[in-house]
KOLTIKE-701145 format. One record per atom (N, C-alpha, C): residue number from 1; residue in three letters; atom name; x, y, z. Coordinates in pm, 1 decimal, always signed. Layout:
BEGIN
seq, type, atom, X, Y, Z
NUM, Ala, CA, X, Y, Z
...
This chain:
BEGIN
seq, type, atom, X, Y, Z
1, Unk, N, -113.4, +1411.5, -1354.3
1, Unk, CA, -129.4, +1428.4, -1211.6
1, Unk, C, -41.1, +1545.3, -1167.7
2, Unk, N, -151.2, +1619.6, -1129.9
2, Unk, CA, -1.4, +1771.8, -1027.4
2, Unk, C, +87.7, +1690.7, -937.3
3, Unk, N, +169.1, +1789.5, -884.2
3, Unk, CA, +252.3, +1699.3, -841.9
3, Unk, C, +258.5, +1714.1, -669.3
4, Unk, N, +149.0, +1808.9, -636.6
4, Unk, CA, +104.5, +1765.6, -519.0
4, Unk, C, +52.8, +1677.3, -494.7
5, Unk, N, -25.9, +1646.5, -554.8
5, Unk, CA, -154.7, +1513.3, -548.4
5, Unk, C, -47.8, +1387.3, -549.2
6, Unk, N, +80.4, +1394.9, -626.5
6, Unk, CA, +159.5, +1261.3, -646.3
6, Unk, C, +246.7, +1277.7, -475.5
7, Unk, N, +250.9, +1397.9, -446.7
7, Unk, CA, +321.7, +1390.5, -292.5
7, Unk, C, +197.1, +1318.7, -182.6
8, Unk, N, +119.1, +1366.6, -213.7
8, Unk, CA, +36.8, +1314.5, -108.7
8, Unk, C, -28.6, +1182.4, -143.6
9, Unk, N, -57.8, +1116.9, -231.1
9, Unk, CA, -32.4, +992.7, -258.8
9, Unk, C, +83.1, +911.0, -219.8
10, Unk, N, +160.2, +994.6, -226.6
10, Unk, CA, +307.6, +864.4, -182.9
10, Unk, C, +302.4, +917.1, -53.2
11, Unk, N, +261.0, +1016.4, +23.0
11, Unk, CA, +323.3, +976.7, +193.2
11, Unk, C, +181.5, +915.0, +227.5
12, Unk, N, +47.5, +896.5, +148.6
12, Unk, CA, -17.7, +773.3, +216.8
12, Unk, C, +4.1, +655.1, +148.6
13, Unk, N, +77.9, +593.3, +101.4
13, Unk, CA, +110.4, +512.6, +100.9
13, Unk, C, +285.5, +481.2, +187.0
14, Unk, N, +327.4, +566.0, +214.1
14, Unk, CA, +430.8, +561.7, +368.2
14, Unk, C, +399.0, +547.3, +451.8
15, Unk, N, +244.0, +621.9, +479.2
15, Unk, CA, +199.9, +613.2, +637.3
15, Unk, C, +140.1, +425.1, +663.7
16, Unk, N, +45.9, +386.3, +550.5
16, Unk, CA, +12.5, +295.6, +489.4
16, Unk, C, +96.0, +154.6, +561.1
17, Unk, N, +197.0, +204.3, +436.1
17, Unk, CA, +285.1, +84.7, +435.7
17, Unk, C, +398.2, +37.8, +581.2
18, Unk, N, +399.8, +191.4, +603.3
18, Unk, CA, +481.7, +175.3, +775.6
18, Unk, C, +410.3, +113.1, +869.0
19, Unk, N, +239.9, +144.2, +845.4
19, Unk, CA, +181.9, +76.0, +973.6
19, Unk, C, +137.2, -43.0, +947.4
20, Unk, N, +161.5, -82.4, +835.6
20, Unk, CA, +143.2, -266.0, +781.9
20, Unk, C, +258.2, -313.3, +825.5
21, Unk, N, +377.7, -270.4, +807.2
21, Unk, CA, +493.1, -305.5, +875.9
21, Unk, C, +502.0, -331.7, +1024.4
22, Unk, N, +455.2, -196.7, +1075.7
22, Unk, CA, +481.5, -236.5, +1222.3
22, Unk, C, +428.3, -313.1, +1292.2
23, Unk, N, +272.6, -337.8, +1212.6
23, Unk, CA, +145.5, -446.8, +1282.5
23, Unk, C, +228.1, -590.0, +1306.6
24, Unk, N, +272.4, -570.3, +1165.2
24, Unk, CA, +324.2, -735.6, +1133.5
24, Unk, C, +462.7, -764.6, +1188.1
25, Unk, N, +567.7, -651.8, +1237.1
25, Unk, CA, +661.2, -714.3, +1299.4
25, Unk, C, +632.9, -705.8, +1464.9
26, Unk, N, +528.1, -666.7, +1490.9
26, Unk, CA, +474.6, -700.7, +1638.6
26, Unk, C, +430.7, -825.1, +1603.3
27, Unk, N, +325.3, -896.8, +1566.1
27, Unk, CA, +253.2, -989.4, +1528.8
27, Unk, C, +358.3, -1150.1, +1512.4
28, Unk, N, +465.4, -1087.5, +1471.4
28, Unk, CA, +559.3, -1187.2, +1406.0
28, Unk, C, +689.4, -1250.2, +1551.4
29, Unk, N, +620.2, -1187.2, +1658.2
29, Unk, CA, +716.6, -1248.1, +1756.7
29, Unk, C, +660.3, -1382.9, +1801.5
30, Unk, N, +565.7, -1477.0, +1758.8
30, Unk, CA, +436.4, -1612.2, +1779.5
30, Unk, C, +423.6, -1604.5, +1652.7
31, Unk, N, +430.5, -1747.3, +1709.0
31, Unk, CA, +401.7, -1866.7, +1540.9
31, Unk, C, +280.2, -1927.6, +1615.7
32, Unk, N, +156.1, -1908.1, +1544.2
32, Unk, CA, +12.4, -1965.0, +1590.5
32, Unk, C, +18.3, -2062.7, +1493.9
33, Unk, N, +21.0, -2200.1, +1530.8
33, Unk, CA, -5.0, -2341.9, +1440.2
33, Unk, C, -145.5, -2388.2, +1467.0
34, Unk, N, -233.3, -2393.5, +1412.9
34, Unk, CA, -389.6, -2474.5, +1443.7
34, Unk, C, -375.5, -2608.9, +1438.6
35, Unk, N, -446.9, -2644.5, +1535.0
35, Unk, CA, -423.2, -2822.6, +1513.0
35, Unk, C, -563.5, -2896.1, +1491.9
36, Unk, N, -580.0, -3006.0, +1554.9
36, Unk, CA, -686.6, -3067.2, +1565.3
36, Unk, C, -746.8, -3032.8, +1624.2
37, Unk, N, -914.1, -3011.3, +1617.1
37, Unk, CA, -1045.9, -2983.8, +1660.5
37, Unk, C, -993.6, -2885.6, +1716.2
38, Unk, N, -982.7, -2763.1, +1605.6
38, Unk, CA, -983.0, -2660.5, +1699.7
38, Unk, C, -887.8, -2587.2, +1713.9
39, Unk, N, -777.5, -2696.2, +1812.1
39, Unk, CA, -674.7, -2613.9, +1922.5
39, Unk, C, -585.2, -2510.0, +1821.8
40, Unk, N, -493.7, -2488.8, +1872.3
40, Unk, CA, -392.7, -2422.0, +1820.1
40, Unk, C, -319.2, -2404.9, +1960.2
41, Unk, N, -162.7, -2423.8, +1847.0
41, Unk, CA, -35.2, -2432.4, +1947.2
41, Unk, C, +35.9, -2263.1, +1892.9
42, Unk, N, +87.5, -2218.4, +1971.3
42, Unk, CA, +214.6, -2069.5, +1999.1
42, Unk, C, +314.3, -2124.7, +2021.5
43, Unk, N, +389.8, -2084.9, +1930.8
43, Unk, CA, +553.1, -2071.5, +1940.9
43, Unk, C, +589.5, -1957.5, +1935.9
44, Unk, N, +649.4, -1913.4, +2094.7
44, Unk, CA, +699.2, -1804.1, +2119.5
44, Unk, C, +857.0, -1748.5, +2061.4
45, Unk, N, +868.0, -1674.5, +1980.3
45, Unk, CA, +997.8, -1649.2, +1882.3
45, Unk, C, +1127.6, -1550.9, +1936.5
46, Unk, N, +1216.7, -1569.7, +1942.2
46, Unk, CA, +1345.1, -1470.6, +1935.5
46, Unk, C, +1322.0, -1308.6, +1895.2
47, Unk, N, +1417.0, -1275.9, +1828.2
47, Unk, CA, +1379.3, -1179.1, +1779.5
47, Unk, C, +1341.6, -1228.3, +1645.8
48, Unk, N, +1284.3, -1148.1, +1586.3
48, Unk, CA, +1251.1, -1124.6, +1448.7
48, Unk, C, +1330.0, -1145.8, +1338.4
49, Unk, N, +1338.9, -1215.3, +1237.5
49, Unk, CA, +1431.0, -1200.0, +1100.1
49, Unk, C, +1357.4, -1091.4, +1041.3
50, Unk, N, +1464.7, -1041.2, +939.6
50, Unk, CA, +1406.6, -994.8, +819.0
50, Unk, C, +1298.2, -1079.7, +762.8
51, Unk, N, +1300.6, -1198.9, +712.5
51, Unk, CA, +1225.6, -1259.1, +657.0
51, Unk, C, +1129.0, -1289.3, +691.8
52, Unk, N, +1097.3, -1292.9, +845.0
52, Unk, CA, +953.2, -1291.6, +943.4
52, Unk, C, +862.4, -1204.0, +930.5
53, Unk, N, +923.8, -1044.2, +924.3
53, Unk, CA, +902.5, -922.7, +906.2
53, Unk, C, +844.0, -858.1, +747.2
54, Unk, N, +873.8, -958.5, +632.8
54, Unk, CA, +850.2, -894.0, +522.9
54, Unk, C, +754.6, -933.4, +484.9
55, Unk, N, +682.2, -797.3, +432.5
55, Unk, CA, +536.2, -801.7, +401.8
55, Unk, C, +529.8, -684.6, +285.7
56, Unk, N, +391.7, -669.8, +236.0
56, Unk, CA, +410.8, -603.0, +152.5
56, Unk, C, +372.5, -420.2, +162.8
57, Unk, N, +365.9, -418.2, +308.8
57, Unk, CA, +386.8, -295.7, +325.1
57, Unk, C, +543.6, -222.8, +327.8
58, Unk, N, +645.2, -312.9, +316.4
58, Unk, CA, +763.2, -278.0, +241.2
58, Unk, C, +777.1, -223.1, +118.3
59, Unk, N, +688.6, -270.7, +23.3
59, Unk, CA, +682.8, -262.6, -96.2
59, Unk, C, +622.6, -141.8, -135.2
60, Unk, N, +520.5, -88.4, -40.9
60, Unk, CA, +405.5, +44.9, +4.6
60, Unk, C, +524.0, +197.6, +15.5
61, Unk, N, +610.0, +140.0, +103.5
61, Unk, CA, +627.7, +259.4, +146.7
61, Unk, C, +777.2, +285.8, +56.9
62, Unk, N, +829.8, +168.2, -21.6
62, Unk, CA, +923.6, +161.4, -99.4
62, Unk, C, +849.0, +310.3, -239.4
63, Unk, N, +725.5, +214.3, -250.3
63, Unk, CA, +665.3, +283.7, -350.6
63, Unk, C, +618.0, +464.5, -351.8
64, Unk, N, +569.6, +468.3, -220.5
64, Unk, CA, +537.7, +585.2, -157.6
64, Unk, C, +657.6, +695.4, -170.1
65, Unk, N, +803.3, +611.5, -135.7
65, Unk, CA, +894.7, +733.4, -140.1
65, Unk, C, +914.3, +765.0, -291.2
66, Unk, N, +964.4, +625.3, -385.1
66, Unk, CA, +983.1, +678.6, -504.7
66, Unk, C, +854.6, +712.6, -564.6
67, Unk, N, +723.9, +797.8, -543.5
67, Unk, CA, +639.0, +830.7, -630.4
67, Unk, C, +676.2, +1001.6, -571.2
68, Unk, N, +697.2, +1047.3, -419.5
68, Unk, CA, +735.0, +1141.3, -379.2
68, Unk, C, +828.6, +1214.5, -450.5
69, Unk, N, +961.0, +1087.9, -427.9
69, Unk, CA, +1078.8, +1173.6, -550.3
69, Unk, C, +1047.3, +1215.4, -659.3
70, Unk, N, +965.4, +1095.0, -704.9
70, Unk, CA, +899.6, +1164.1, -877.2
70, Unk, C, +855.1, +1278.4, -860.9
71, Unk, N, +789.5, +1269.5, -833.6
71, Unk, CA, +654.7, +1443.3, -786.5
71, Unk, C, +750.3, +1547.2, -759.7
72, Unk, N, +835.5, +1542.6, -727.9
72, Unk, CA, +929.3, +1675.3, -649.1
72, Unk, C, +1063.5, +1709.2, -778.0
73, Unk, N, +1067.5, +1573.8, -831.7
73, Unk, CA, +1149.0, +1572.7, -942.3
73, Unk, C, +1092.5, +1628.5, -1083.3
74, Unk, N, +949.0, +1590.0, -1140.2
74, Unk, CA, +864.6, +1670.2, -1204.1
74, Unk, C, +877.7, +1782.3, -1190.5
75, Unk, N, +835.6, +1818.6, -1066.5
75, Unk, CA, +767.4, +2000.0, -1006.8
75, Unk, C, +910.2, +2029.3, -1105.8
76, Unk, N, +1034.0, +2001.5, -1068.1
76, Unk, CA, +1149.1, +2115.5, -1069.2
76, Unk, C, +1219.1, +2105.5, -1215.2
77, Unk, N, +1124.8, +1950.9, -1264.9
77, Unk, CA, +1191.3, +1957.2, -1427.5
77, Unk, C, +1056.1, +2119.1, -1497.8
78, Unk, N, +957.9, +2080.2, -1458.8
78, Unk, CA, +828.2, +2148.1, -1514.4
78, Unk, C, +866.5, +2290.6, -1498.0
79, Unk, N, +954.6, +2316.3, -1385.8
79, Unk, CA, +968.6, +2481.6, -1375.0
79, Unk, C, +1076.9, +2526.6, -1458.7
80, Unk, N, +1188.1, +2403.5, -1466.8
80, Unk, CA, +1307.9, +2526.6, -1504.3
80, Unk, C, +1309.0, +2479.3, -1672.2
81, Unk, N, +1269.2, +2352.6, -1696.5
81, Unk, CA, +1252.0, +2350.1, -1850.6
81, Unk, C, +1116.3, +2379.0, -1942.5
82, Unk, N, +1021.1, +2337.3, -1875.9
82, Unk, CA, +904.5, +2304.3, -1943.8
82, Unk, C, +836.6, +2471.6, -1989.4
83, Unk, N, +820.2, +2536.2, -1867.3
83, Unk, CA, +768.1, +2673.0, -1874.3
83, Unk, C, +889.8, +2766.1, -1948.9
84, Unk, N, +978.3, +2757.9, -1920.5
84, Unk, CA, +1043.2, +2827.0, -1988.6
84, Unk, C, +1057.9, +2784.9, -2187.6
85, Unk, N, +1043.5, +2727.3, -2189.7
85, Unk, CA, +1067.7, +2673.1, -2295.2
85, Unk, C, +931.5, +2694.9, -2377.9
86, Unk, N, +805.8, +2679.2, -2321.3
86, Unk, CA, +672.7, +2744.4, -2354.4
86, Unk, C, +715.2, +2844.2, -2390.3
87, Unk, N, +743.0, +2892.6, -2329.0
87, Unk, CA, +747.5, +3120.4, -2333.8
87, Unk, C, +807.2, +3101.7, -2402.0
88, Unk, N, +952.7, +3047.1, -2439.1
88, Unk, CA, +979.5, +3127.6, -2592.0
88, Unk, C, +944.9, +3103.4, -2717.6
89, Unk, N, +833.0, +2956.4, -2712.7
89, Unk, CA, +801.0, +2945.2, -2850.2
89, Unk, C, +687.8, +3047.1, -2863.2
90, Unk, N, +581.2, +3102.4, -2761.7
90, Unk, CA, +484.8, +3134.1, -2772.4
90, Unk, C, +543.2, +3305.5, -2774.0
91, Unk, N, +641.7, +3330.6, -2777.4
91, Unk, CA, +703.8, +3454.6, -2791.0
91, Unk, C, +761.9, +3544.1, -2905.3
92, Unk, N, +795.8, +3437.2, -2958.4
92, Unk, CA, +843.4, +3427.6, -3092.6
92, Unk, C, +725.8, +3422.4, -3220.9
């Protein structure tokens, strides 16, 4: 994979994973319980825990940054070792 294609893969999975996040810590201020025939009861919540909040668009945008670093970390191993190191066998 070039290592553009691995940058832009990981910031959609940032953009991704941020807006799975934010859906769900809006979403997470009501506790919807269903009951009988039907009803359903709301429990209106405090603020938010961490633990209310975690979903796996955490995991998205966790992933998104470290595939970015990779990609940017590649590009700069590929330039200063890889190519150079071509040229002088193919020089010789």
């Amino acid at each position: 994979m070039k290592w553009h294609a691995g940058v832009a893969v990981g910031l959609g999975l940032v953009l991704i994973g941020a807006l799975k996040t934010w859906a769900h810590v809006e979403a997470a201020r009501t506790l919807t319980l269903p009951g009988c025939l039907g009803s359903e009861f709301v429990i209106r919540l405090g603020a938010p825990t961490a633990m209310q909040v975690h979903c796996w668009g955490c995991y998205a945008v966790l992933m998104g940054l470290v595939l970015i670093a990779g990609s940017f970390a590649w590009s700069r191993w590929e330039r200063q070792i890889m190519r150079p190191a071509l040229s002088v066998r193919s020089g010789a």
